[in-house]
Structures are given as structure tokens and as C-alpha cells.
TIDOMAR-408199 format. One record per residue (C-alpha): chain; x, y, z; residue in three letters. Coordinates in nm, 3 decimals. Example, Ala and Ser with C-alpha at 12.3 -4.5 7.8 and 13.67 -1.06 7.14 Angstrom:
! TIDOMAR-408199
{"A" {1.230 -0.450 0.780} "ALA"}
{"A" {1.367 -0.106 0.714} "SER"}
//
This chain:
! TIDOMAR-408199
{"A" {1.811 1.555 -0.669} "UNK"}
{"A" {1.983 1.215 -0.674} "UNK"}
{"A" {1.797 0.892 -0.591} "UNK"}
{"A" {2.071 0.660 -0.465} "UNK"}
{"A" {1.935 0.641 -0.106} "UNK"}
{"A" {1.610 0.656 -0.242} "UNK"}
{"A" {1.344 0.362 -0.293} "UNK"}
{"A" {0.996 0.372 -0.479} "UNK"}
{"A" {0.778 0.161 -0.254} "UNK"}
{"A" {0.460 0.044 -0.514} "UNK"}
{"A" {0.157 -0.025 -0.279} "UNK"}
{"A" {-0.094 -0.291 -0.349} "UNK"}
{"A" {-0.164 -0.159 -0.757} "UNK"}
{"A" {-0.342 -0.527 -0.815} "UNK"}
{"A" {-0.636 -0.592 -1.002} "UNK"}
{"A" {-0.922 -0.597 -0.717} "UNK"}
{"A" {-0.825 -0.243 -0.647} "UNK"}
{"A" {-0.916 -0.146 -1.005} "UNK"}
{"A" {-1.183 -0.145 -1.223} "UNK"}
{"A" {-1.371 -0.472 -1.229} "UNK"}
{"A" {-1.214 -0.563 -0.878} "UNK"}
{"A" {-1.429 -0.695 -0.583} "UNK"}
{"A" {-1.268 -0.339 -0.389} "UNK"}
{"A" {-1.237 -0.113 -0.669} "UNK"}
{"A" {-1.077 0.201 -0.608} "UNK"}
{"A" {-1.233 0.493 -0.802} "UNK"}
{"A" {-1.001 0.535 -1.084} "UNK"}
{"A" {-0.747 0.324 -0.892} "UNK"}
{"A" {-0.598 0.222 -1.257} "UNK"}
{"A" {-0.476 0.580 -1.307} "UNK"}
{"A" {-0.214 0.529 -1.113} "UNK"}
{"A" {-0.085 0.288 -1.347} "UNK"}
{"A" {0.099 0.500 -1.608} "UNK"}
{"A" {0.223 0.712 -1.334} "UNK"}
{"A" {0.414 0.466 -1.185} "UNK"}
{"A" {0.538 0.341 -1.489} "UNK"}
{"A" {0.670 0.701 -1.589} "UNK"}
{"A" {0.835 0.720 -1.274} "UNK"}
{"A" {0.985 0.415 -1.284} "UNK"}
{"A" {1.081 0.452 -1.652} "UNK"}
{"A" {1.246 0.834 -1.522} "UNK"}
{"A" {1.439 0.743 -1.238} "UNK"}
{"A" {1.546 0.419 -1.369} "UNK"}
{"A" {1.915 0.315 -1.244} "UNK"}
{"A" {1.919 0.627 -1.026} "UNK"}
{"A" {1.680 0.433 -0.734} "UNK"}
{"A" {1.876 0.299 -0.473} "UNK"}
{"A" {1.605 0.017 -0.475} "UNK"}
{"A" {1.196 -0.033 -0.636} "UNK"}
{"A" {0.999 -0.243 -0.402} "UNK"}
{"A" {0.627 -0.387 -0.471} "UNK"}
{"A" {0.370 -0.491 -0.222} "UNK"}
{"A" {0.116 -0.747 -0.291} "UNK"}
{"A" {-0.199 -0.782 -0.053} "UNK"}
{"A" {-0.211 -1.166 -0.043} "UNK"}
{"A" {-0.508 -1.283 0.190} "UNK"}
{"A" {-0.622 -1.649 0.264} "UNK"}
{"A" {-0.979 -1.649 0.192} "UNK"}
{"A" {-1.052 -1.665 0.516} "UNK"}
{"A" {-0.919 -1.379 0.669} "UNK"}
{"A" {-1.115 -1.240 0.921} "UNK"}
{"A" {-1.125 -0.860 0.842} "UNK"}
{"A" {-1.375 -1.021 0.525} "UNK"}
{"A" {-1.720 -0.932 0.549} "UNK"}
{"A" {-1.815 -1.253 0.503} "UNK"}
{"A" {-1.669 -1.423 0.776} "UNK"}
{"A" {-1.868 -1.193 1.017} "UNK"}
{"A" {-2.253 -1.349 1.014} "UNK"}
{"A" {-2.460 -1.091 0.974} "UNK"}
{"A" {-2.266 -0.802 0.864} "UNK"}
{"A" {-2.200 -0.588 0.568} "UNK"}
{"A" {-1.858 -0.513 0.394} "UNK"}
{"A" {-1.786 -0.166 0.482} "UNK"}
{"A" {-1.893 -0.160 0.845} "UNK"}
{"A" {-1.656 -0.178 1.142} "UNK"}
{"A" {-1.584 -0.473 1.404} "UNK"}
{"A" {-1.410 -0.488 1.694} "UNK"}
{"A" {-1.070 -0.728 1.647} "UNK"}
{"A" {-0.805 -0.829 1.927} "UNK"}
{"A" {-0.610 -0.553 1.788} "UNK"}
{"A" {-0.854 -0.310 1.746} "UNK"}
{"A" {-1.125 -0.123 1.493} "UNK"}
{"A" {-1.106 -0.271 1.171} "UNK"}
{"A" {-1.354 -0.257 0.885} "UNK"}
{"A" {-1.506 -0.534 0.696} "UNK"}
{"A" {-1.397 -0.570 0.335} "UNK"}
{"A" {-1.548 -0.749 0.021} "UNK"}
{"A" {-1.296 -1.083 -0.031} "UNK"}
{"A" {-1.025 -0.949 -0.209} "UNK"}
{"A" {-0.671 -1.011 -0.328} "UNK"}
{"A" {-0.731 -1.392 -0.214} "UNK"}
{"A" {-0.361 -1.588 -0.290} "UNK"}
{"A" {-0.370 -1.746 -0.605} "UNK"}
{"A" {-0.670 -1.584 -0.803} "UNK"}
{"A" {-0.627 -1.306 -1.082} "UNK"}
{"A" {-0.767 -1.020 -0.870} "UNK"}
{"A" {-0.444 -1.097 -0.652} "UNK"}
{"A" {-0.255 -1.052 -0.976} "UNK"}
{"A" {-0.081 -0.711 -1.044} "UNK"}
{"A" {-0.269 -0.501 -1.289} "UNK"}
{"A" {-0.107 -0.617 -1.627} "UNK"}
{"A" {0.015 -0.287 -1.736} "UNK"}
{"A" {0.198 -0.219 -1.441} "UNK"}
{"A" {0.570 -0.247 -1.506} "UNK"}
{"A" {0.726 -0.500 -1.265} "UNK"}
{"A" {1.029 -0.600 -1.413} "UNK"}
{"A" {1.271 -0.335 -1.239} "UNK"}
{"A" {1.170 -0.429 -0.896} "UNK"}
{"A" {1.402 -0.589 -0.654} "UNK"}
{"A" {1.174 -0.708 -0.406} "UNK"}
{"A" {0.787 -0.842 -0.412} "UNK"}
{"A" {0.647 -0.821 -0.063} "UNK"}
{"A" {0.348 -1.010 0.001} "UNK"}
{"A" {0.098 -0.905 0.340} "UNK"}
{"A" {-0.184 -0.973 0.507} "UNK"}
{"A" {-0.122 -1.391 0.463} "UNK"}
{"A" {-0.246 -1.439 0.795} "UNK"}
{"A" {-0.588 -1.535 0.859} "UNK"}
{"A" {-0.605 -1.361 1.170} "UNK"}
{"A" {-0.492 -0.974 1.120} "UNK"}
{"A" {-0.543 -0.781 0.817} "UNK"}
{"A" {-0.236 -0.568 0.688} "UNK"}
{"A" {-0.215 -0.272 0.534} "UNK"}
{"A" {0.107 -0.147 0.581} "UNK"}
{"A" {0.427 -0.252 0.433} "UNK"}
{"A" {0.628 -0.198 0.735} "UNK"}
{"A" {0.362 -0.355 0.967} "UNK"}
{"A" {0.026 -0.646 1.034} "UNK"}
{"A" {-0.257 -0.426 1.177} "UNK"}
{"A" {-0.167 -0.544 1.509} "UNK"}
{"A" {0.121 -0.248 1.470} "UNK"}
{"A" {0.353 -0.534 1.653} "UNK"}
{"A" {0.419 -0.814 1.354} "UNK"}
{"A" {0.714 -0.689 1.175} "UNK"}
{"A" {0.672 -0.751 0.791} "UNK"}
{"A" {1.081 -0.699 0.769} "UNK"}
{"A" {1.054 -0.442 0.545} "UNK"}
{"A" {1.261 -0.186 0.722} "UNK"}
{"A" {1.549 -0.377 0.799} "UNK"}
{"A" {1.555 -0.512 0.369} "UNK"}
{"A" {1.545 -0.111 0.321} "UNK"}
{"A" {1.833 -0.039 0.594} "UNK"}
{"A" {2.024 -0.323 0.480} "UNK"}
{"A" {2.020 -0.169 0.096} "UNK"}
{"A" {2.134 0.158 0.265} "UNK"}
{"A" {1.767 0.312 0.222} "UNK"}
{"A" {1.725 0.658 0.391} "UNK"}
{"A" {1.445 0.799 0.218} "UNK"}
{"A" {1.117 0.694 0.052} "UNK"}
{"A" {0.832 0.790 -0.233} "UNK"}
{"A" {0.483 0.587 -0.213} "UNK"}
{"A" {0.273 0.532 -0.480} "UNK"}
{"A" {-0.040 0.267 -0.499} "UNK"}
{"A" {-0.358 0.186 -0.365} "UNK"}
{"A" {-0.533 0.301 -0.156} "UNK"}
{"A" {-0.375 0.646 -0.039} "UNK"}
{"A" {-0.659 0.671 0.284} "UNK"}
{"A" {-0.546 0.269 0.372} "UNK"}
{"A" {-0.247 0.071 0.239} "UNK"}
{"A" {-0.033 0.354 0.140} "UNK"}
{"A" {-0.108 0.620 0.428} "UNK"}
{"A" {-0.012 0.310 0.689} "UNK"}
{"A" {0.278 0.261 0.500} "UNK"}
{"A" {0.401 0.585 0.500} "UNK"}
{"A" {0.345 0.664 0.854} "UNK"}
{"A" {0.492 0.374 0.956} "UNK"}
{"A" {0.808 0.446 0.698} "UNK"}
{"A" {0.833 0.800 0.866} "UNK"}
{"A" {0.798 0.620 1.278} "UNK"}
{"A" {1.064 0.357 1.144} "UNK"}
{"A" {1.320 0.690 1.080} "UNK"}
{"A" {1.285 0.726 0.678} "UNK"}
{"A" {1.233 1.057 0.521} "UNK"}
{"A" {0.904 1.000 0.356} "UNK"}
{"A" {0.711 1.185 0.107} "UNK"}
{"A" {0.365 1.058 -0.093} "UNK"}
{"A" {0.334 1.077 -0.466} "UNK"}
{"A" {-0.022 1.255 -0.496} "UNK"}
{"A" {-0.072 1.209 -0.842} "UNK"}
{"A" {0.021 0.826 -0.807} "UNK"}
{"A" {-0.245 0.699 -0.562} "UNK"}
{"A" {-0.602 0.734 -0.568} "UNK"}
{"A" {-0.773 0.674 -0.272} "UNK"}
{"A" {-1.101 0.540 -0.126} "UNK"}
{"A" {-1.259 0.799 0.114} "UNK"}
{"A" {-1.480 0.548 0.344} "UNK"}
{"A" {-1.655 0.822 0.533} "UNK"}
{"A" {-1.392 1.099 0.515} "UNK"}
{"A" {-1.131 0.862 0.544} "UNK"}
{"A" {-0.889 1.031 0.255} "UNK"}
{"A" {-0.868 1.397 0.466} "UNK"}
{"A" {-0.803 1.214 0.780} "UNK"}
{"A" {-0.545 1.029 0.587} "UNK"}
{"A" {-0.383 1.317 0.443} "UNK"}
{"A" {-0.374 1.496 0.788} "UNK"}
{"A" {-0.237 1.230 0.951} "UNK"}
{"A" {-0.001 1.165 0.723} "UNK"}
{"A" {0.115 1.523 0.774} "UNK"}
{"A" {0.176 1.509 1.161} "UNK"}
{"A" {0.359 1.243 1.096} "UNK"}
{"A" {0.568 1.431 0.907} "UNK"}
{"A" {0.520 1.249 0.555} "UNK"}
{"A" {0.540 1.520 0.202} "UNK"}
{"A" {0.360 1.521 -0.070} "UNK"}
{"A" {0.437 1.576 -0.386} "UNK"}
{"A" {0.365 1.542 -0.753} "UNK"}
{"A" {0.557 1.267 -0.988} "UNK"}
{"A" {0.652 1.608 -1.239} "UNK"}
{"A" {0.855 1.732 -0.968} "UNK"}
{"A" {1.041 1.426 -0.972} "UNK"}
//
């Protein structure tokens, strides 16, 4: 298989999605070395390596503090929809915003920062939770001559199932690196995840077949 038109899209692998993180992911830090392997396999071949970066003001409203009276994991009722109440997390400019230390960034071409506005959360990379405000993502890939894409990151039932949906509605052949996300599972939220990702037409796969 050659890689050429092929980018690695790193979701959201920052330090309050891992151990010691105000929204931990169980295990979410094993997905560290995987990427790194990856990266470290493909190398040159990629046609392009992209990272996100979840990069909320601290006061976004999809925090469960901002809501008076309610309790991070429960669900409200935004302008553009369900959305559920997190812990503060990933707020610009503190470590837990950071990239988890061992992660290898220094082959990636573009850092993509979401979720900056106070008013919508984001956890795609393609688009805010309002599914209309573009992050711009898709035209960088098109651009680069992008056709097809492998996720990796946190979390695979949030950030990276979005993203991958969204990579497969925007026209890109899309396929999910199992063994290179962990996910959360809020109330079954992983197998819904998974299925959806499958009627959408998104593969999984492992990083040894790579």
C-alpha cells in the first residue's frame, strides 16, 4: 500500500485526556506509542500528518461548571442541540492543553486547534458541534491532494468518531486505527460510536496492518 494520498489525522492525544487529566480517558496514554510507531513506519511515505488540539476558553459553555446546578457528565440542551457537560478541560494556555510529552510532534505539518469558541463545543476536526462552522480542515487536506485518511487519538466514542464521519460525509476514504484510540463509553457511547462509524462507511483497522 502506498501512503502518498494518505494523511494521519492525530486527534486531541493532550494531557487532560490522560492519566492525571481533569477528562481522563481510561488508558488514553496507550495510544501514545502507537502513534509514534506509526508515525516512525510510514514516515516520508504520508502525503501529510496533521494534529488536533482541543483548545477551549475557560468559559465555554459545554463546561459543567458554567451550568448552575449541574453535574459534568449530564446532558443540556444547546442552540445546536444535545450536548453533554464536561469537567474544564484543555483550557488555552494551561499544561493539560499541552500534548502529552511523549507524543512525537515534530513530523506534523499542521496543528489544528478547536473548540476556541465560547459558545459551541467541537469535537470534530472537520466541524464546531453546530455541524455548520467549517474548521477548514477539508479544503488544507484537498489542497495537499488528500484522498484518504487514518484516525488515531482521543476519544474514539467523541473527538475521533466525529472526525471520521465527518472525513467520510466530506468525500475521504476513511478508516479508524483501533489499536490507536481508546475511548470513553459515557453510557454505551463507544458501540454506538463504532456502529455509526460503520454506516458511515468509516474501516477499521489495526496499526500492524499498516
Amino acid at each position: 500500500m502506498t501512503y502518498h494520498d494518505c494523511a494521519l489525522l492525530v486527534v486531541d492525544v493532550q494531557n487532560d485526556f490522560c492519566s492525571g487529566g481533569t477528562l481522563a480517558v481510561p488508558d488514553g496514554e496507550a495510544v501514545v506509542p502507537v502513534v509514534n510507531r506509526l508515525c516512525a513506519r510510514l514516515g516520508p511515505a504520508l502525503g501529510a500528518r496533521v494534529l488536533t488540539q482541543d483548545w477551549h476558553p475557560a468559559a465555554n459553555r459545554s463546561f459543567a461548571s458554567g451550568h448552575e446546578g449541574r453535574a459534568a457528565f449530564e446532558s443540556t440542551t444547546m442552540p445546536y442541540g444535545e450536548q453533554v457537560l464536561w469537567p474544564a478541560h484543555c483550557v488555552q494556555g494551561t499544561s493539560g492543553a499541552d500534548f502529552h510529552p511523549a507524543l512525537d510532534v515534530t513530523g506534523a505539518e499542521l496543528i489544528l486547534r478547536k473548540g476556541f469558541r465560547a459558545h459551541v463545543d467541537s469535537y470534530s476536526a472537520f466541524y464546531e458541534n453546530d455541524h455548520r462552522t467549517a474548521t477548514g480542515l477539508a479544503g488544507y487536506l484537498r489542497e495537499r491532494g488528500i484522498r484518504r485518511l487514518l484516525l488515531v487519538g482521543l476519544a474514539t466514542d467523541f473527538c475521533v468518531s466525529y472526525s471520521a464521519i465527518d472525513g467520510a460525509r466530506e468525500g475521504f476514504d476513511v478508516a479508524v486505527v483501533e489499536d490507536g484510540c481508546r475511548g470513553i463509553d459515557l453510557d454505551g457511547s463507544l458501540d454506538r460510536a463504532w456502529e455509526e462509524m460503520t454506516a458511515a462507511g468509516v474501516g477499521r483497522v489495526g496499526s500492524a496492518s499498516l
